[in-house]
BAMARZA-636355 format. One record per residue (C-alpha): residue number from 1; chain; x negated, y negated, z negated. Coordinates in nm, 3 decimals, padded with zeros to 5 digits, m for minus. Each point is the difference from the previous one (the first is absolute). Layout:
<pts>
@nr=NUM kette=A east=X north=Y up=Z
...
</pts>
This chain:
<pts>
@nr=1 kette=A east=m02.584 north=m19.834 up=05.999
@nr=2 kette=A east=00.055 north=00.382 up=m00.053
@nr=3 kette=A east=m00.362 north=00.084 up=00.123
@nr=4 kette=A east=m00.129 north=m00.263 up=m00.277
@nr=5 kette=A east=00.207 north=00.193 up=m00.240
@nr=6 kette=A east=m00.102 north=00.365 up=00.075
@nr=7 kette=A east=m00.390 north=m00.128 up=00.046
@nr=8 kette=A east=00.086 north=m00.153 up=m00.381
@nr=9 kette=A east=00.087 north=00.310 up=m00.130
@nr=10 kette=A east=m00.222 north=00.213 up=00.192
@nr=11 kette=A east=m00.302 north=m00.241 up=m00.135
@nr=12 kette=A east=00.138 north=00.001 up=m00.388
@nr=13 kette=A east=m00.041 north=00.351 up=m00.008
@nr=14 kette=A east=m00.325 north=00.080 up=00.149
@nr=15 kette=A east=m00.116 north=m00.312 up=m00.158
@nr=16 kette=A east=00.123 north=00.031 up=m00.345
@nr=17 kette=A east=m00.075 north=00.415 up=00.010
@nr=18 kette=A east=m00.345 north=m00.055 up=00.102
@nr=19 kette=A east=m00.080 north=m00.262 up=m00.260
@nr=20 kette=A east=00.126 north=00.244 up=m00.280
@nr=21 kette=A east=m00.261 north=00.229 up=00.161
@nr=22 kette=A east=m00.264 north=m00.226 up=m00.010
@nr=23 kette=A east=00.118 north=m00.134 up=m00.336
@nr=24 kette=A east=00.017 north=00.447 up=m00.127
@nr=25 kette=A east=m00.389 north=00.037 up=00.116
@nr=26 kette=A east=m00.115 north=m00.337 up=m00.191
@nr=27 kette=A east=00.181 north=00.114 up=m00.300
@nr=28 kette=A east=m00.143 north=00.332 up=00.027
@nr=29 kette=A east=m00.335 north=m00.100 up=00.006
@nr=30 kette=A east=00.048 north=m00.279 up=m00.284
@nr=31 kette=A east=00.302 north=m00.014 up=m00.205
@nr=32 kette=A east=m00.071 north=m00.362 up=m00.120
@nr=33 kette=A east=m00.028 north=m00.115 up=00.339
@nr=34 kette=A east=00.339 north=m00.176 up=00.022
@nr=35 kette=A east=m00.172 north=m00.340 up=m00.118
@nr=36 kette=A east=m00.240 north=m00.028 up=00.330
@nr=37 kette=A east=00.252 north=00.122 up=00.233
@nr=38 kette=A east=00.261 north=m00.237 up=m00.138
@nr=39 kette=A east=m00.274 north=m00.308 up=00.025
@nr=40 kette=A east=m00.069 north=00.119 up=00.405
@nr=41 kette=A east=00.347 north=m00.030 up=00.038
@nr=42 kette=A east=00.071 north=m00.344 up=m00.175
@nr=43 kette=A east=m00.295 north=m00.104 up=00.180
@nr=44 kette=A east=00.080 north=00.138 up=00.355
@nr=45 kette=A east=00.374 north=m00.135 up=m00.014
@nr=46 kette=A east=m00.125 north=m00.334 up=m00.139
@nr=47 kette=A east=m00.210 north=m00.032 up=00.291
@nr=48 kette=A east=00.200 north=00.059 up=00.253
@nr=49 kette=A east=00.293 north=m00.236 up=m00.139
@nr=50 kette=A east=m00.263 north=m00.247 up=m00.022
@nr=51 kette=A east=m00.071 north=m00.015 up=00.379
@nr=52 kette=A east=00.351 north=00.065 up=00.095
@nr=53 kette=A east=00.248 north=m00.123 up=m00.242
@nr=54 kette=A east=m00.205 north=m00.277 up=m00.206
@nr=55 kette=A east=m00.108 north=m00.082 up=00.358
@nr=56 kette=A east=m00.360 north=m00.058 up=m00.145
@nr=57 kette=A east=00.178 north=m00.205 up=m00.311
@nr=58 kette=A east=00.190 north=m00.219 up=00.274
@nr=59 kette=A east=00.260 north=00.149 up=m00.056
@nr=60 kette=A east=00.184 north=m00.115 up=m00.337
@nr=61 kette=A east=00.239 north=00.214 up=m00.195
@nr=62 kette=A east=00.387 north=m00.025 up=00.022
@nr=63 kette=A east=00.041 north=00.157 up=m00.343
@nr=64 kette=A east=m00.166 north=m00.196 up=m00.300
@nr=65 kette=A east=m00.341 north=00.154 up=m00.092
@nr=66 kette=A east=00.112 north=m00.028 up=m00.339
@nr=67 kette=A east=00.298 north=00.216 up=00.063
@nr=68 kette=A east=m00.259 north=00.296 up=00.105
@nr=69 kette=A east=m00.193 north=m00.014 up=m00.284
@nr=70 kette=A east=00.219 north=00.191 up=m00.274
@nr=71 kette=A east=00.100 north=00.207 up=00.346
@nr=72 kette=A east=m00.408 north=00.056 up=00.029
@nr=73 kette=A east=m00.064 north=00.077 up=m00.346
@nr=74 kette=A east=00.300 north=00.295 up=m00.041
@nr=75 kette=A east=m00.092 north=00.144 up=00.373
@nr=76 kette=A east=m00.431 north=m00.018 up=m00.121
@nr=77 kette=A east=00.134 north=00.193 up=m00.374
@nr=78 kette=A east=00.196 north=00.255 up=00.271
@nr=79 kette=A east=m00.293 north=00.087 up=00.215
@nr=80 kette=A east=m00.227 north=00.098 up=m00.303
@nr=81 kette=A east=00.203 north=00.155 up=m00.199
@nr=82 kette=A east=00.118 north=00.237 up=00.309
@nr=83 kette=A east=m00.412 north=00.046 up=00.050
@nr=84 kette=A east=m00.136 north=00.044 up=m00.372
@nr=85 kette=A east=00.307 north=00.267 up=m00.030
@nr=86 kette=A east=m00.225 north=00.231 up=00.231
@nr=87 kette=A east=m00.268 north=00.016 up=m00.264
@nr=88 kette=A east=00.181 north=00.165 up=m00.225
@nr=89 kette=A east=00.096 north=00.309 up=00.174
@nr=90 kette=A east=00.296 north=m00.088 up=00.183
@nr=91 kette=A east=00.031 north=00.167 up=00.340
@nr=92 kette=A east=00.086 north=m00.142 up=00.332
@nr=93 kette=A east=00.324 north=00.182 up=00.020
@nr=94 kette=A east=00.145 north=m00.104 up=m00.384
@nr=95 kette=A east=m00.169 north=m00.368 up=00.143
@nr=96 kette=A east=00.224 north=00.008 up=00.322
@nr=97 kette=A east=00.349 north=00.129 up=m00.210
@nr=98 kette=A east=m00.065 north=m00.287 up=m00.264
@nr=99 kette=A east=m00.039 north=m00.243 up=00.249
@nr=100 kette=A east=00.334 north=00.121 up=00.155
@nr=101 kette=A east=00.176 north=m00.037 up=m00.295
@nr=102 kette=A east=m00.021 north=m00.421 up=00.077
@nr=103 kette=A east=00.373 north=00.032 up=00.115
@nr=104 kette=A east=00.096 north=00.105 up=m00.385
@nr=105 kette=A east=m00.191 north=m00.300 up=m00.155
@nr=106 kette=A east=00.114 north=m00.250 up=00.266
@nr=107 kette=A east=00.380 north=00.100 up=m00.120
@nr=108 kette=A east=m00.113 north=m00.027 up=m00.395
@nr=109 kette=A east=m00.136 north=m00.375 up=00.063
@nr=110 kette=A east=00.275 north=m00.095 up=00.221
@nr=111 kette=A east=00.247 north=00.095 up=m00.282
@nr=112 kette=A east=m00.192 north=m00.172 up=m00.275
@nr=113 kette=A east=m00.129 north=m00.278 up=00.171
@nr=114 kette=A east=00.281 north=m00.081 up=00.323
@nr=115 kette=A east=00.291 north=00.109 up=m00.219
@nr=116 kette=A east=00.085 north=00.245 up=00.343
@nr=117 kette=A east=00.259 north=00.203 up=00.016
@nr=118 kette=A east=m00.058 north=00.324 up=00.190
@nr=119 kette=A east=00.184 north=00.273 up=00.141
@nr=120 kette=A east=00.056 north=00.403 up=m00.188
@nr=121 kette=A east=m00.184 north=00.121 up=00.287
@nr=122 kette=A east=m00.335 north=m00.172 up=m00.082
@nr=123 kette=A east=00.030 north=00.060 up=m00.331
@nr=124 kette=A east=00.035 north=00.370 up=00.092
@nr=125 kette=A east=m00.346 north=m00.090 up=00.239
@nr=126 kette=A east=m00.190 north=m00.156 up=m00.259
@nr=127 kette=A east=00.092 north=00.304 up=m00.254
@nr=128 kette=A east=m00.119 north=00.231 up=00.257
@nr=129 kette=A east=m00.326 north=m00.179 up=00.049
@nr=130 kette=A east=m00.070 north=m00.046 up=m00.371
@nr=131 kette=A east=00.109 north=00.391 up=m00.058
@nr=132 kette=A east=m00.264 north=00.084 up=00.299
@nr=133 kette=A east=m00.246 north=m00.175 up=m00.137
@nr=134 kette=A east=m00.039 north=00.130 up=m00.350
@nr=135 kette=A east=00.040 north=00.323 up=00.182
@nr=136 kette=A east=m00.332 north=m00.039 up=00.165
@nr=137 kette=A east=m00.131 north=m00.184 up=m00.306
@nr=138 kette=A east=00.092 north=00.278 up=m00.251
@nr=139 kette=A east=m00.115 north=00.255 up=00.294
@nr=140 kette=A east=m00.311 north=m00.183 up=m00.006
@nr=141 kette=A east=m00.011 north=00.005 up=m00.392
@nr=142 kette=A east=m00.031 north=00.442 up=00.044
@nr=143 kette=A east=m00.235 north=m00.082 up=00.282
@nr=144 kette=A east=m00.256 north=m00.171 up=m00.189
@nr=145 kette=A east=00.019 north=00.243 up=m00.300
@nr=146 kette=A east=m00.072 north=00.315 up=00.211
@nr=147 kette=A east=m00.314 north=m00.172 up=00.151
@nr=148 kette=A east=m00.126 north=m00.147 up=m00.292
@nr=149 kette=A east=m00.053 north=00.240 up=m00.264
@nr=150 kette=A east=m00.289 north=m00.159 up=m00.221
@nr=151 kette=A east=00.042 north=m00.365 up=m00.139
@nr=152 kette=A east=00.397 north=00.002 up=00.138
@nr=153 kette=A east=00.114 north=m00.225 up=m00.218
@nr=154 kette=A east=m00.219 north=m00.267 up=00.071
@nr=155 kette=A east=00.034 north=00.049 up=00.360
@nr=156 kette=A east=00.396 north=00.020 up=m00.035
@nr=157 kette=A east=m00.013 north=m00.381 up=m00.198
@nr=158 kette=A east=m00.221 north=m00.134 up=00.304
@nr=159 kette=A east=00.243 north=00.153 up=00.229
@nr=160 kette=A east=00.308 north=m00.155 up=m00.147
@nr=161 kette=A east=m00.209 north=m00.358 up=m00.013
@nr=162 kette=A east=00.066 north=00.081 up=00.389
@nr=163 kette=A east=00.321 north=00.081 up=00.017
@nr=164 kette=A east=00.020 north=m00.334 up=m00.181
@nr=165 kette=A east=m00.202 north=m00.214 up=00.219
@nr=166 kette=A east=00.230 north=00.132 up=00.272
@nr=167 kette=A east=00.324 north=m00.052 up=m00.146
@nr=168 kette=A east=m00.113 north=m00.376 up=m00.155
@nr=169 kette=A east=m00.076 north=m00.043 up=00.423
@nr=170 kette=A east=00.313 north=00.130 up=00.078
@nr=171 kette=A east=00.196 north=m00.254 up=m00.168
@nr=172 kette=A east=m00.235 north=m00.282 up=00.041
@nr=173 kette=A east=00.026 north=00.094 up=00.345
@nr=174 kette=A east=00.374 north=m00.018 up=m00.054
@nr=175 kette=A east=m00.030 north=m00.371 up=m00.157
@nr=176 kette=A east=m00.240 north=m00.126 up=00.261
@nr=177 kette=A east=00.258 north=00.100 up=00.283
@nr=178 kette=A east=00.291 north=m00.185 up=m00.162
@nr=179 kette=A east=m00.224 north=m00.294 up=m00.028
@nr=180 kette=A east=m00.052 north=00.019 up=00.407
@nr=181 kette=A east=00.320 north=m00.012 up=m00.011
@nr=182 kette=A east=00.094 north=m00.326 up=m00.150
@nr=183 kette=A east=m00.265 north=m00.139 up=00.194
@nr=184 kette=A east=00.119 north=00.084 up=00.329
@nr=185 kette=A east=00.329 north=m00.134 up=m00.086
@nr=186 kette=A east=m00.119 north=m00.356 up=m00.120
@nr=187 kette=A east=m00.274 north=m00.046 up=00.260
@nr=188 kette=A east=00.095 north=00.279 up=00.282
@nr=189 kette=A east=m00.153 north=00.278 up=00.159
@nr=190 kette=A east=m00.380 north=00.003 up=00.028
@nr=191 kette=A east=m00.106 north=00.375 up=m00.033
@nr=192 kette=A east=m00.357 north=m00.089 up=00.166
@nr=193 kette=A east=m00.091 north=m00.319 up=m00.170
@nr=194 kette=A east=00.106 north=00.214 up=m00.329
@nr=195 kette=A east=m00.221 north=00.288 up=00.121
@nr=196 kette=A east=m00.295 north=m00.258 up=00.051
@nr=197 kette=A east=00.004 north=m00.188 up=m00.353
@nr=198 kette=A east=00.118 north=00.352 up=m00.197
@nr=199 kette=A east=m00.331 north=00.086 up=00.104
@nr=200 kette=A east=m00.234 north=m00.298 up=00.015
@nr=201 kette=A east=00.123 north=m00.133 up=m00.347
@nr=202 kette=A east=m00.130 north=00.272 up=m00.205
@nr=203 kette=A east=m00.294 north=00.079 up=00.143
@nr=204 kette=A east=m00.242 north=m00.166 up=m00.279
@nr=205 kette=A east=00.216 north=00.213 up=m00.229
@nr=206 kette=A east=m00.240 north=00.286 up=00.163
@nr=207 kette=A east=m00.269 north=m00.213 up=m00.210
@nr=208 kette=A east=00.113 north=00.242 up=m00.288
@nr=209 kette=A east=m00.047 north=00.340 up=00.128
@nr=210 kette=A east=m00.347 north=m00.112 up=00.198
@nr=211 kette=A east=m00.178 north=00.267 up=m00.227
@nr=212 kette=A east=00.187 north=00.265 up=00.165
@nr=213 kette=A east=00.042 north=m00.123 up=00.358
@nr=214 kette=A east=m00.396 north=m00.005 up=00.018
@nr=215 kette=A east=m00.047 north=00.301 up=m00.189
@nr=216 kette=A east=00.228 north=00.196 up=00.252
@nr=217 kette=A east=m00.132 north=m00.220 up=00.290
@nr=218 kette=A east=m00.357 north=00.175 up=m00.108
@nr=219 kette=A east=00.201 north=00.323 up=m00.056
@nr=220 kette=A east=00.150 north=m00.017 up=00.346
@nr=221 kette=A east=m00.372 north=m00.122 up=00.199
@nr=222 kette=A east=m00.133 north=00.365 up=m00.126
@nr=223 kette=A east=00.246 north=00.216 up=00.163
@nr=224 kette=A east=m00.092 north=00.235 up=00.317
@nr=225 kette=A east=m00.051 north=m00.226 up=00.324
@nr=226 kette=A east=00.168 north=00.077 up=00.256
@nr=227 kette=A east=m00.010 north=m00.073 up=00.379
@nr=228 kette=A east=00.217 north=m00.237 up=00.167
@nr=229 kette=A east=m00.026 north=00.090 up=00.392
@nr=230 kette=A east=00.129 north=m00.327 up=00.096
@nr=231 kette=A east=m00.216 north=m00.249 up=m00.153
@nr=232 kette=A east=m00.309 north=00.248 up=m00.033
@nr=233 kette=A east=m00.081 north=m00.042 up=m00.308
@nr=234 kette=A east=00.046 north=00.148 up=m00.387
@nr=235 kette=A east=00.188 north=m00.104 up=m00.298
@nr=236 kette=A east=00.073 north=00.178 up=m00.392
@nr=237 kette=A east=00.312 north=00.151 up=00.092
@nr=238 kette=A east=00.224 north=m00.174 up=m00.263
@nr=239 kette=A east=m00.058 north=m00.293 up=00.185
@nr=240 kette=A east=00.150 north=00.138 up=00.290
@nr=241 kette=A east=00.276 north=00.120 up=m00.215
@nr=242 kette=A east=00.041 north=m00.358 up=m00.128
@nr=243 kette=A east=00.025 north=m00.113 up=00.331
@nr=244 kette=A east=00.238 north=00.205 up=00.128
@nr=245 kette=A east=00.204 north=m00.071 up=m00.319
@nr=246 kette=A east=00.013 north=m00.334 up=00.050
@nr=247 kette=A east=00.112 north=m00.001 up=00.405
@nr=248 kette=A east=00.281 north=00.259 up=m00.062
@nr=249 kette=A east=00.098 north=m00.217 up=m00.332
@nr=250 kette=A east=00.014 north=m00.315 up=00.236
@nr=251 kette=A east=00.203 north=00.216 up=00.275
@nr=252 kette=A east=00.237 north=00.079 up=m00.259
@nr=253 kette=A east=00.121 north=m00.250 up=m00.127
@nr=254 kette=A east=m00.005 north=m00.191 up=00.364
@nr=255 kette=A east=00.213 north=00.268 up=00.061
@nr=256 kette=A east=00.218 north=m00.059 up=m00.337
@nr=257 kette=A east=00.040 north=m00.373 up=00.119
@nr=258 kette=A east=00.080 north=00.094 up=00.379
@nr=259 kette=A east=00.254 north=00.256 up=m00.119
@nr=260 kette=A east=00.161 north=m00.240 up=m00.263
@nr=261 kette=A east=00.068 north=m00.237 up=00.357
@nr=262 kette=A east=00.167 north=00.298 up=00.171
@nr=263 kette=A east=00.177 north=00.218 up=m00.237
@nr=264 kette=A east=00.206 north=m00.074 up=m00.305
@nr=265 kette=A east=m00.097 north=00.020 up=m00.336
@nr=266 kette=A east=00.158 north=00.346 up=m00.041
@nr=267 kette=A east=m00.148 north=00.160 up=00.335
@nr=268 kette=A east=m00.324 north=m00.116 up=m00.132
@nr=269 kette=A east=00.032 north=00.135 up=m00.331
@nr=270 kette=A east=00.110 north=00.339 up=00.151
@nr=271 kette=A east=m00.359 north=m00.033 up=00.224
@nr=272 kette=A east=m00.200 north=m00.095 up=m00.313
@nr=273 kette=A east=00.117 north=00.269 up=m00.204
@nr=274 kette=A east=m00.016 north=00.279 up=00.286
@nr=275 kette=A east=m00.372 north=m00.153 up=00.044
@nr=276 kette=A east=m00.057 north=00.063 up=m00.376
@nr=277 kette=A east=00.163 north=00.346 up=m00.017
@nr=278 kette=A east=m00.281 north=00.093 up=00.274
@nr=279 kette=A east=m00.301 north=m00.159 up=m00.155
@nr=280 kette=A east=00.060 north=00.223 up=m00.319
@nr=281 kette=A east=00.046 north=00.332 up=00.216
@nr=282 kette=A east=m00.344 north=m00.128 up=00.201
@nr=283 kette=A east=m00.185 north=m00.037 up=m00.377
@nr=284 kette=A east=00.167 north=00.346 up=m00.115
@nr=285 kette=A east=m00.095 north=00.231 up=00.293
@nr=286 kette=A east=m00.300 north=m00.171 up=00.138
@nr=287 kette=A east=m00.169 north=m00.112 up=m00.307
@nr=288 kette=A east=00.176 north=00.320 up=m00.229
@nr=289 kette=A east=00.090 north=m00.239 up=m00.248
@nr=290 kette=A east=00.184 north=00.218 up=m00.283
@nr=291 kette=A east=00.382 north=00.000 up=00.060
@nr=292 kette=A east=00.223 north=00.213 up=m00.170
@nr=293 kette=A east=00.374 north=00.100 up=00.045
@nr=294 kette=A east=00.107 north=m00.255 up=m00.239
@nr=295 kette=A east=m00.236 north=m00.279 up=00.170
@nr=296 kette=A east=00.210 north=00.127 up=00.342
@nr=297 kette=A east=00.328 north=m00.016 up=m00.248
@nr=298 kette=A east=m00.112 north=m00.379 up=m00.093
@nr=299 kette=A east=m00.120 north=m00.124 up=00.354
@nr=300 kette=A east=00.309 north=00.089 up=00.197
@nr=301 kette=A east=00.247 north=m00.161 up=m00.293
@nr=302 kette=A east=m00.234 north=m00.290 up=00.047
@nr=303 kette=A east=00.047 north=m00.038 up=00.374
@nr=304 kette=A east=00.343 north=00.079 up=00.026
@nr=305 kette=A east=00.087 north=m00.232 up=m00.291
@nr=306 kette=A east=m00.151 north=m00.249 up=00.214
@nr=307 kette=A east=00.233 north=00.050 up=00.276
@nr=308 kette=A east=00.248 north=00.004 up=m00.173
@nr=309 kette=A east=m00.052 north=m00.298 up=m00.125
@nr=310 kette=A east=m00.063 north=m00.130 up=00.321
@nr=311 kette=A east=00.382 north=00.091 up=00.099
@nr=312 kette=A east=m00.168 north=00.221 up=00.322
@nr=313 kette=A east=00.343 north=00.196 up=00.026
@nr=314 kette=A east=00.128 north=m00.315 up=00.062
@nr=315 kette=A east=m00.244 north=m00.125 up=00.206
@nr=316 kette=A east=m00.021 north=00.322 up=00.228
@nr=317 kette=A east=00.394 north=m00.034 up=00.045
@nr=318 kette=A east=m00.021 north=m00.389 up=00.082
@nr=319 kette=A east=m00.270 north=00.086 up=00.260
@nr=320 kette=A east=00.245 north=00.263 up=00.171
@nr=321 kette=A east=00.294 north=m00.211 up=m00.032
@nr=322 kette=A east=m00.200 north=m00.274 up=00.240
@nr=323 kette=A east=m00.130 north=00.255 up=00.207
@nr=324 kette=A east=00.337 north=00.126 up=00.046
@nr=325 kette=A east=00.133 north=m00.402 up=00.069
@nr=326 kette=A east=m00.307 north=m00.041 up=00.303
@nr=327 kette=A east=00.125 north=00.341 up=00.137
@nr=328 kette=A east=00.368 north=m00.091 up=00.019
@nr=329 kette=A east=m00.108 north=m00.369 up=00.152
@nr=330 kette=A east=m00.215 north=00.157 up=00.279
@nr=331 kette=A east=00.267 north=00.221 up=00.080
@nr=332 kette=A east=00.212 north=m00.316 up=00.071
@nr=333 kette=A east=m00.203 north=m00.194 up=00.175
</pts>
């Protein structure tokens, strides 16, 4: 049981990592490419939850179909919006912090919508992540000035449509989750049958953007070969980037699932975020994305916030408390 859970985490971060590698290099070479790597992805989970949780379509669903569709529709509008931000000039890193902030959004909707109550200490967490990022997003503001000295102005309007393509996601995101939710508690549990339909539903949703999956499919089959020693043979090497997106995107989230089986919610919130806080060093040092002290200022507030939130004091203490308890009952026996 421990081995599964140290492979787990060993595999989310090497899997998730990589695939924000792979995911940096596509971006790199097309901005707009978000749209064809999304569609590889819907289409490479559906598949696989075809043959292994549809069973082939033997297998019926134990939540409604209708019950996934709204689900569908919110998790298709989250997907895009998180791609088509990347055309206008947001980088990976400001991408990365924004998505982080889903802890801050999740609170906001659970108020509104769940009438929760919630502790000073996430309110304190959620302040911190919202202070972090429009830290970064100010930072990022200064950032885009400096490098843009002709035409700014039009550049800075297509920026912000951006930052608001990523903060619409963020709170869609937010909606979609609490939806899950309620779902789970009517009909129970099924995180792979979810995973399957979330993806297969939507797919002729792709129908829209099938302009600009084939124009970066084209894009993508005139980029430098390269030699694959296994197989012998030569591909455009965004389609081995596209490949190797789509494995470490399936690894992680196996990993998510396997890790959501061992761990508690917390301990795997702590792992996610930790995860996260690396991916955005990788796309800073390796890929020199611009960071700044006050993007540095932002990202930590973001990151700690989260753990905060996710009471990790609290957890670290309850973790040495049962340590302590198995000491003192091996002593005894």
């Amino acid at each position: 049981m421990k081995q599964r859970a140290i492979l787990s985490t060993i595999f989310l971060f090497v899997g998730c990592c990589s695939n924000v590698y792979f995911l940096e290099h596509l971006i790199k070479y097309a901005p707009g490419a978000g749209n064809i790597v999304t569609f590889v992805q819907f289409l490479v989970i559906s598949t696989i939850g075809f043959i292994f949780t549809a069973k082939l379509g033997k297998e019926k669903p134990k939540v409604p179909i209708s019950k996934y569709v709204l689900m569908v529709i919110l998790f298709f509008l989250v997907q895009v919006s998180n791609n088509w931000a990347l055309n206008f000039k947001i980088s990976m890193p400001l991408h990365m912090i924004f998505r982080s902030g889903s802890l801050m959004a999740n609170m906001a909707l659970g108020i509104i919508i769940l009438k929760r109550k919630y502790k000073a200490s996430k309110f304190v967490a959620v302040a911190m992540i919202t202070v972090g990022i429009v830290t970064c997003t100010i930072a990022s503001i200064h950032q885009e000035e400096k490098t843009e000295s002709s035409s700014s102005l039009v550049d800075y309007v297509w920026w912000a449509v951006g930052v608001f393509l990523l903060s619409f996601a963020l709170f869609v995101s937010a909606r979609l989750g609490i939806m899950q939710e309620q779902i789970a508690l009517g009909y129970g549990k099924h995180p792979e049958e979810s995973l399957f339909y979330s993806h297969a539903l939507p797919l002729p949703c792709f129908l829209i953007l099938s302009g600009d999956i084939y124009k970066h499919a084209v894009l993508f089959s005139r980029s430098a070969p390269v030699l694959l020693p296994l197989i012998g043979i030569s591909l455009p090497i965004m389609w081995v980037y596209i490949a190797c997106n789509q494995i470490t995107q399936y690894i992680c989230i196996r990993s998510v699932y396997n890790l959501t089986v061992e761990y508690s919610s917390l301990t795997v919130t702590l792992i996610i975020t930790l995860r996260k806080f690396i991916s955005v060093i990788i796309s800073i040092v390796y890929f020199r994305n611009p960071f700044t002290v006050f993007h540095w200022i932002g990202t930590i507030l973001v990151f700690c916030g989260t753990m905060v939130f996710a009471d990790v004091l609290q957890l670290v203490r309850g973790a040495e408390e049962e340590s302590q308890k198995f000491d003192v009952k091996a002593k005894e026996d």
